[in-house]
C-alpha positions as CSV (number, residue, x, y, z in Angstrom):
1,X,45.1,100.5,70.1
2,X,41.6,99.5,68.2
3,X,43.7,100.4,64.8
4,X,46.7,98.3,66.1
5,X,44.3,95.5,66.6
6,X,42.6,95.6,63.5
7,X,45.6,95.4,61.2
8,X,47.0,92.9,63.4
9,X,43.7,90.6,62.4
10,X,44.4,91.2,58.4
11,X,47.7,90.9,58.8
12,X,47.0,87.4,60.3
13,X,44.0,86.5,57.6
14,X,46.3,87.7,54.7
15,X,49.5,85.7,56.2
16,X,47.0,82.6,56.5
17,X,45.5,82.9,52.7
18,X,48.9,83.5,51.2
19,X,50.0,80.3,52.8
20,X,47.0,78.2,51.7
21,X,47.1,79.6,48.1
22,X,50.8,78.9,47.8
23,X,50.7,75.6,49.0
24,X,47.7,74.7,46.8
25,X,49.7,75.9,43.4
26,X,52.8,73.3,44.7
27,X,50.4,70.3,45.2
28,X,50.1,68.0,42.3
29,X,46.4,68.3,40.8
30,X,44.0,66.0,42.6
31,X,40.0,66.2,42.6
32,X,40.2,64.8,45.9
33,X,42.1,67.8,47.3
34,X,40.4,69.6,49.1
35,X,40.3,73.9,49.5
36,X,39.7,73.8,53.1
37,X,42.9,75.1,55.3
38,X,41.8,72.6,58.1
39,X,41.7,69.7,55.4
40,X,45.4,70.8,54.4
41,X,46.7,68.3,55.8
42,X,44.8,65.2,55.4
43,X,44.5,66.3,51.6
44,X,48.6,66.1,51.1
45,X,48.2,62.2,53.3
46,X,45.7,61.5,50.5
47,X,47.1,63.3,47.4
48,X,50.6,60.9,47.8
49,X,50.9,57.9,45.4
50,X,50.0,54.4,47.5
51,X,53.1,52.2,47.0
52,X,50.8,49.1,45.8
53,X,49.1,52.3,43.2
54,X,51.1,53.2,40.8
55,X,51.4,57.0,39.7
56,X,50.1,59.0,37.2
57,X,53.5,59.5,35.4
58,X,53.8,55.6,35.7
59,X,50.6,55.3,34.1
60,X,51.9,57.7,31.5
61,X,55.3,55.5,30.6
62,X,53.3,52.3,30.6
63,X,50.5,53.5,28.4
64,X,53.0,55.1,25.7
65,X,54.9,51.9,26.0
66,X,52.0,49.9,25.2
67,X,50.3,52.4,22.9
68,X,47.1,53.2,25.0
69,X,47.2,56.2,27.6
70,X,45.8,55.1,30.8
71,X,42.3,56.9,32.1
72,X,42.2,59.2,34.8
73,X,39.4,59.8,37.0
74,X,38.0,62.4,35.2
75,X,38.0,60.3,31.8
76,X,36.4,57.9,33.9
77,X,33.8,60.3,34.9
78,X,32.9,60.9,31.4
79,X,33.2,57.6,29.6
80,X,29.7,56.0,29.3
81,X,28.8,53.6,32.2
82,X,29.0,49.8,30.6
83,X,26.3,48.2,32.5
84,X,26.5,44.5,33.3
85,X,23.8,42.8,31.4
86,X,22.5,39.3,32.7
87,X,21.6,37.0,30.2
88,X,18.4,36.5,30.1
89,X,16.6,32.9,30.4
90,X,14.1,32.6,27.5
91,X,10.8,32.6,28.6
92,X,9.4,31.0,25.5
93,X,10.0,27.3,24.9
94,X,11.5,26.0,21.9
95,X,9.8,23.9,19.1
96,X,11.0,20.8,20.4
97,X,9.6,21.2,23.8
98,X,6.1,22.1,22.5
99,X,6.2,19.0,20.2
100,X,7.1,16.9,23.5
101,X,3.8,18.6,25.5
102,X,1.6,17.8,22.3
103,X,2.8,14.3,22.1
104,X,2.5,13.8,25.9
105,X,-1.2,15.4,25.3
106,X,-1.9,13.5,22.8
107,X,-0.7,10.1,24.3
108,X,-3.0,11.0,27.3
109,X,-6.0,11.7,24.8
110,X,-5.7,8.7,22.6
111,X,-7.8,5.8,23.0
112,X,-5.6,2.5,23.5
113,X,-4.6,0.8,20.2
114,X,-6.5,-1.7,18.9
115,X,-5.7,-5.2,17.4
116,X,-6.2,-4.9,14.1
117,X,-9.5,-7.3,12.9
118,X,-9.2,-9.9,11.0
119,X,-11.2,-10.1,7.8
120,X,-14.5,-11.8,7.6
121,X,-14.3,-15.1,7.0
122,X,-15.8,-16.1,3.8
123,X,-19.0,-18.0,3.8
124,X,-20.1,-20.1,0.3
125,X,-23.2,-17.7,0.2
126,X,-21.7,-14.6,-0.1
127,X,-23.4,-12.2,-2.3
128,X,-22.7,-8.5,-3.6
129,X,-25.5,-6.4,-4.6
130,X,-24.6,-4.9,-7.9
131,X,-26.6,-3.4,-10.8
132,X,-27.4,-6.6,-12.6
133,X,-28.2,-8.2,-9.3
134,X,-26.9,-10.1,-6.6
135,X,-23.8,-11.4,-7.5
136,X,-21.7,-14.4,-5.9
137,X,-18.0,-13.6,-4.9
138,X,-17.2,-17.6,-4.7
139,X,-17.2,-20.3,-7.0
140,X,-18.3,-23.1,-5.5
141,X,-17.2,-26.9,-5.7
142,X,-18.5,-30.4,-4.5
143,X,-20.2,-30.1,-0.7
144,X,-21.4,-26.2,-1.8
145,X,-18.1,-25.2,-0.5
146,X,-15.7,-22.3,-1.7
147,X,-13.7,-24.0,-4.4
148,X,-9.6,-24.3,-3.0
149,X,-8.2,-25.2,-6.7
150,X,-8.2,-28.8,-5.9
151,X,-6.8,-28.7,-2.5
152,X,-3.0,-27.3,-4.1
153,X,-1.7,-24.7,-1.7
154,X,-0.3,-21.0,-3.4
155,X,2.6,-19.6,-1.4
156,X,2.1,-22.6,1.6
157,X,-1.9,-21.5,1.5
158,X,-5.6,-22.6,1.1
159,X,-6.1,-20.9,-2.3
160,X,-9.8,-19.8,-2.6
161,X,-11.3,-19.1,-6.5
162,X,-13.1,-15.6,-6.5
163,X,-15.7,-14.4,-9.2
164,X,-13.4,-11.9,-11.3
165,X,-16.1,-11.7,-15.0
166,X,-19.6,-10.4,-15.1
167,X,-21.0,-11.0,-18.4
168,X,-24.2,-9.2,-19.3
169,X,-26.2,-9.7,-22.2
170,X,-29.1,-7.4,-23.2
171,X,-30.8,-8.8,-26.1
172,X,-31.5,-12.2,-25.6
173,X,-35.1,-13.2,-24.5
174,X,-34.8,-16.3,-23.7
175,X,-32.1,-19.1,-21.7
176,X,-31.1,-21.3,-24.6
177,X,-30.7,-18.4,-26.3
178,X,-28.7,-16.4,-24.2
179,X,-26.1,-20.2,-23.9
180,X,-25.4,-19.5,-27.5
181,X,-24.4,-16.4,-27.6
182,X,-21.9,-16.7,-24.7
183,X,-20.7,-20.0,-27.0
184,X,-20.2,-17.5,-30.0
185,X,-18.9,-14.9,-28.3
186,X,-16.4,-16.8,-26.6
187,X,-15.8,-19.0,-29.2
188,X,-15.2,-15.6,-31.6
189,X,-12.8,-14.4,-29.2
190,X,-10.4,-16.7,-29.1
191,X,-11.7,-18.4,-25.6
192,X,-13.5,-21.9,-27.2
193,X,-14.5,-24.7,-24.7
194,X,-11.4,-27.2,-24.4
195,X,-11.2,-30.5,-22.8
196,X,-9.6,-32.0,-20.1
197,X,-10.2,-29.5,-17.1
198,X,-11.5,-30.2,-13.9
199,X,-15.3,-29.9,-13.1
200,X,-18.4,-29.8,-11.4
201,X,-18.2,-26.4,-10.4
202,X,-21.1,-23.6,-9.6
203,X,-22.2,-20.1,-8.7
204,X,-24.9,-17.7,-7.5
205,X,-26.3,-14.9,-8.4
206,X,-30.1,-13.6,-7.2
207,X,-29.8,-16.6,-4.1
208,X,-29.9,-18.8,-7.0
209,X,-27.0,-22.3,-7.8
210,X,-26.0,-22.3,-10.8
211,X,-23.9,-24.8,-12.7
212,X,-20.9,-24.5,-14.8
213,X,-20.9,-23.5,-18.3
214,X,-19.4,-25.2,-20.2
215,X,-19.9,-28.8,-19.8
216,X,-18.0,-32.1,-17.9
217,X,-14.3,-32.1,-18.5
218,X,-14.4,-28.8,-20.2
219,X,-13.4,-25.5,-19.8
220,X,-13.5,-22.3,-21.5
221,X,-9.1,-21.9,-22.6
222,X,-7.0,-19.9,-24.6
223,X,-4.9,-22.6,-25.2
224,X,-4.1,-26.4,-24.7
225,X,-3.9,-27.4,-21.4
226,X,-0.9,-28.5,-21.4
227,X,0.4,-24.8,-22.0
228,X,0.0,-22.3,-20.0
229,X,-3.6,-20.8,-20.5
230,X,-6.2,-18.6,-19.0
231,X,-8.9,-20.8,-18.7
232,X,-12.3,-20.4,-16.5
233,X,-16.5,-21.3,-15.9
234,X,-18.8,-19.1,-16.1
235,X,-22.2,-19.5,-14.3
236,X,-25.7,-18.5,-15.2
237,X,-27.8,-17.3,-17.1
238,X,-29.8,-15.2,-14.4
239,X,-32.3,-12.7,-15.4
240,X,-30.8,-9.5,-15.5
241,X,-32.4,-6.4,-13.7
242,X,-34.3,-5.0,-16.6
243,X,-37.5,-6.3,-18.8
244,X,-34.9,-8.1,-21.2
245,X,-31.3,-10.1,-20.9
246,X,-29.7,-12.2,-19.0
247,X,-26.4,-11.8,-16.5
248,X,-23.8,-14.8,-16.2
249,X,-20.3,-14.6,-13.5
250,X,-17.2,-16.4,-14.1
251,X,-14.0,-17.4,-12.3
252,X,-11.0,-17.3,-14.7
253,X,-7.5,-17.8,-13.6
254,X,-4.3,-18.6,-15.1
255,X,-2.6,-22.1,-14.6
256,X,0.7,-23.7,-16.2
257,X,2.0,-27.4,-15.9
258,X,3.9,-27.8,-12.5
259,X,4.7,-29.6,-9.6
260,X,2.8,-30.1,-5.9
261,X,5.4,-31.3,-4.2
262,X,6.4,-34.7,-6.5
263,X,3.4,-34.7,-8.2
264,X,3.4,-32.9,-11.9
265,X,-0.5,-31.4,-12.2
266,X,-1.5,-27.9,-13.0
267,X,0.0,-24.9,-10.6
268,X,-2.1,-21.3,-10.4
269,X,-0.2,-18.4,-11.8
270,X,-2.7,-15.0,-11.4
271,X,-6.3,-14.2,-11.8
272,X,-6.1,-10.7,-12.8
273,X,-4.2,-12.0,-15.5
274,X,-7.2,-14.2,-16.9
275,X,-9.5,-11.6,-16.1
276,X,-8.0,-8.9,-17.9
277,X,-6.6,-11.4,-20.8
278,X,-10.6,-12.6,-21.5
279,X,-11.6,-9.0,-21.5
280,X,-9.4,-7.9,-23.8
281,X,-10.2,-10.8,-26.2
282,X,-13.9,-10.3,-25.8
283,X,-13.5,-6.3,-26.8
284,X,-10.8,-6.6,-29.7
285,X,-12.9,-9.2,-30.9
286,X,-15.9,-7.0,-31.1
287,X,-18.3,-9.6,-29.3
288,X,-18.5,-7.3,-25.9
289,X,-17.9,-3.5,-25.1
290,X,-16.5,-3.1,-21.3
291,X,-19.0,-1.8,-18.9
292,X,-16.5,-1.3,-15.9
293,X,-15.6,-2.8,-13.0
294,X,-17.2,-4.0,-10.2
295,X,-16.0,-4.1,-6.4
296,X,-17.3,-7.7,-5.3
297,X,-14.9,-7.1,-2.2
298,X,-13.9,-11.2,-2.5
299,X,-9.9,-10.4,-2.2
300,X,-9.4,-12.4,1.4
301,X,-5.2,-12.6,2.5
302,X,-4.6,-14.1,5.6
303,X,-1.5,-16.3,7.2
304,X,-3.3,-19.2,5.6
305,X,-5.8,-18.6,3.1
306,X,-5.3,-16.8,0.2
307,X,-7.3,-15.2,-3.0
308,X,-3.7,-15.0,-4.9
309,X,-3.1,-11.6,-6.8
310,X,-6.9,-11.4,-6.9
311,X,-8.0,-7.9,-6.4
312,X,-11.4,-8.1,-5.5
313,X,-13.1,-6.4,-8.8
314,X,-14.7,-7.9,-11.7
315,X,-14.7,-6.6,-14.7
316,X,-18.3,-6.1,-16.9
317,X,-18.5,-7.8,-20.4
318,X,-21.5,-6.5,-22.4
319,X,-22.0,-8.7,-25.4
320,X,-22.4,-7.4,-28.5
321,X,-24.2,-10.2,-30.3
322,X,-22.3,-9.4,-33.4
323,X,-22.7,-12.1,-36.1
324,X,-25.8,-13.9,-34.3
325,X,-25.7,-17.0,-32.1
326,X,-24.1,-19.6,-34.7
327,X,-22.8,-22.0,-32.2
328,X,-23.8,-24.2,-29.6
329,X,-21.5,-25.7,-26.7
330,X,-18.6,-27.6,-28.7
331,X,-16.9,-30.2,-27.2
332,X,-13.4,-29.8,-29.1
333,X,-12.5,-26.3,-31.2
334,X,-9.4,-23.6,-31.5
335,X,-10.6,-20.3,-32.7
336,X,-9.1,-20.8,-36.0
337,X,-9.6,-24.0,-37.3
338,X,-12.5,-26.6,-36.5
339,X,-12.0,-29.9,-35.8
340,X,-13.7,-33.5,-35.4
341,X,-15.2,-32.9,-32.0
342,X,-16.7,-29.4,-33.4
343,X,-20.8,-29.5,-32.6
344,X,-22.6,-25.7,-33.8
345,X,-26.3,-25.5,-34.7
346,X,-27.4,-25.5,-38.0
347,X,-29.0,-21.6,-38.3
348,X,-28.6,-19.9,-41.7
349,X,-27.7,-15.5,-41.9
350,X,-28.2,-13.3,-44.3
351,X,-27.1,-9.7,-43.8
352,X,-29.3,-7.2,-45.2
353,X,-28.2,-3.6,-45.7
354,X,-31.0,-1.1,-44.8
355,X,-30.6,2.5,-43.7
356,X,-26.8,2.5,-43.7
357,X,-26.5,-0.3,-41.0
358,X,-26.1,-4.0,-41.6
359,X,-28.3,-5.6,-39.4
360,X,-27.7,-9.5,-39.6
361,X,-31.3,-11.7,-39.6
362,X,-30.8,-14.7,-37.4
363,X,-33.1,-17.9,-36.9
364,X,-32.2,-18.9,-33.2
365,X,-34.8,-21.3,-30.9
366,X,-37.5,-20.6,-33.7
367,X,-37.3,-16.9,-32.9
368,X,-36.0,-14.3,-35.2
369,X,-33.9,-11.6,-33.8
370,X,-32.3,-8.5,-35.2
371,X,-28.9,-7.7,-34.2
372,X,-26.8,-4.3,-35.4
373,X,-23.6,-5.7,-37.0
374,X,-20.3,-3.7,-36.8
375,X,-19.5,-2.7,-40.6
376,X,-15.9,-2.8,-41.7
C-alpha cells in the first residue's frame, strides 16, 4: 500500500509538470508570463493582445511598411533612458539689464544738473597778468567804457573790441623813443597811419590809461579806408617787466564799406583776421620776431553781446629795431611811396661793418643806439 501511494504522488507531480511545460512551449513569448502553475491562468488573460493594442505581428507589418521595426519591450529595456531636460532660466543677467541698474545707480548718485553760468560780465578795468605786465583785455572809448564799434550791432549784437596784439620792444630806453620805432616798424611793414578813422580811443596795461597811438582821425591801415583793410590803435608805451623796454597792446579788426540798416558806414568783418594779417606783415617784414600767444581770456559770446570771431589770444610782436627809428607819426603815407602829408624826423645812418655784423649807428632823442641789422 505505502509503494502504491508513493507512485501515485509522482505519478500526479509528473502529470502536473508535463502539463505546465507543455502549455508554456504553446504560449506566445511574453516577459510578463509568468512560471508559476497557479499564475497559469491569469498569465494567458494577460499574454492576449488588448483590442485598442495592437499585436506584435501588427507591429511587424506596419514597421516594414513604413521602413522602421517597431520596439519591443525588451529593446525598450535597453535603449538609453532620454531624460526630459527643463530649460533652464539664466541666472545671470544680460548686458542690457546691468547697463539699466548702472544708469538707475548712477541717476540716484548724481548731483542735480546745474544751469549752466553765464560768463562774467566784462568790466572796462579788466586786466590779465602776463609776462610783460598787466595787460588790458578792452579798448576803451569816450565815458572809460568798453568800446561797441560805434554802437553798429554784428549778427543783431552789442559788438565789444578786445585787445588781440602785444607789442614788446626791448631796446629802447626811453618813451619818445620807443613811439618811433612802433612808427618805423609799422610803417616798414606795410601798416602806415591813414586818415579818416574814428578816434579817441585807450587802453591799460600796469592799472595805467593810455591813449591811442596813432593820432586824431588816424589809424594804423593796410589800405584806404574806403577798401576793405585791417586797420587798429595800439596803446602804450608801458615799461616792460625788465631793467629796459617798453610793452604797447592793440585792437586791430577788419572792416569794409557797408550798410547799418540805410546808412552806408563801415561794417566789422573779423579780428583774428587783423591780428594775424599785422603779424605776418610785422615778421616778413623783418621789424618783429613772434613771441607767441597770449590767453587774455577777452572772447565774451552771449544772446546779446558779442566779441565776433575773436578768440581770446593775442598774439606777441617783438620788434626788431632793424634800420633804426627813422620816422615819427605821419599824418598821410602808403608803404611804398611818400606823399605830401608825409612828416619823419630828420636822423642820419650810417652802417658800419665790424666783426661780420652790420650794426646800423642811429642818432635818435640825442641818444646814440646800436642796433644788429639783418644782412642780406
Amino acid at each position: 500500500m505505502r509503494r502504491a501511494g508513493v507512485l501515485a504522488v509522482l505519478v500526479l507531480l509528473l502529470g502536473i509538470g508535463g502539463a505546465g511545460i507543455a502549455h508554456a512551449d504553446d504560449s506566445p513569448t511574453d516577459t510578463s508570463s509568468s512560471t508559476s502553475a497557479s499564475a497559469a491562468s491569469s498569465t494567458a488573460e494577460s499574454s492576449q493582445p488588448s483590442a485598442s493594442a495592437p499585436t506584435r505581428a501588427e507591429d511587424d507589418e506596419d514597421d516594414g511598411a513604413h521602413g522602421v521595426r517597431g520596439l519591443t519591450a525588451r529593446d525598450r529595456d535597453e535603449a538609453p533612458v532620454e531624460r526630459r531636460v527643463r530649460p533652464r532660466t539664466a541666472t545671470r543677467p544680460d548686458a542690457t539689464a546691468l547697463l539699466e541698474r548702472a544708469a538707475a545707480r548712477a541717476e540716484i548718485a548724481a548731483p542735480e544738473p546745474q544751469a549752466a553760468a553765464e560768463p562774467v560780465a566784462p568790466v572796462p578795468t579788466d586786466q590779465v597778468t602776463t609776462p610783460y605786465g598787466e595787460v588790458g583785455k578792452w579798448m576803451l572809448q569816450w565815458g572809460n567804457k568798453i568800446a561797441n564799434w560805434g554802437g553798429k550791432k554784428y549778427q543783431g549784437r552789442t559788438l565789444l573790441e578786445a585787445v588781440n596784439v602785444i607789442i614788446v620792444d626791448p631796446n629802447s630806453t626811453t618813451r619818445t623813443q620807443a613811439g618811433q620805432r612802433l612808427n618805423q616798424a609799422m610803417f616798414r611793414s606795410g601798416f602806415p597811419a591813414r586818415p579818416l578813422h574814428s578816434f579817441g580811443f585807450r587802453g591799460r596795461i600796469d592799472d595805467v590809461t593810455y591813449g591811442q597811438r596813432p593820432g586824431p582821425l588816424l589809424s594804423y591801415s593796410d589800405d584806404f579806408f574806403l577798401r576793405q583793410n585791417d586797420h587798429g590803435r595800439i596803446f602804450g608805451p608801458d615799461p616792460v617787466e625788465t631793467d629796459t623796454g617798453f610793452v604797447w597792446s592793440a585792437a586791430f579788426s577788419t572792416e569794409k564799406v557797408g550798410f547799418t540798416g540805410w546808412l552806408p558806414g563801415h561794417v566789422y568783418v573779423s579780428s583774428n583776421r587783423a591780428r594775424d594779417s599785422l603779424a605776418t606783415a610785422l615778421v616778413n617784414s623783418g621789424q618783429a620776431t613772434f613771441g607767441g600767444l597770449v590767453p587774455l581770456e577777452n572772447a565774451y559770446n552771449t544772446a546779446t553781446t558779442t566779441t565776433g570771431d575773436h578768440d581770446g589770444f593775442a598774439v606777441v610782436l617783438v620788434l626788431t629795431g632793424i634800420g633804426g627809428p627813422p620816422r615819427r607819426e605821419m599824418l598821410v603815407s602808403t608803404p611804398d611811396e611818400t606823399t605830401s602829408g608825409l612828416m619823419t624826423s630828420a636822423l642820419s645812418c650810417s652802417v658800419v661793418t665790424a666783426a661780420g655784423r652790420a650794426p646800423t649807428q642811429c642818432r635818435a632823442d640825442s641818444l646814440d643806439t646800436a642796433i644788429y641789422a639783418r644782412r642780406g
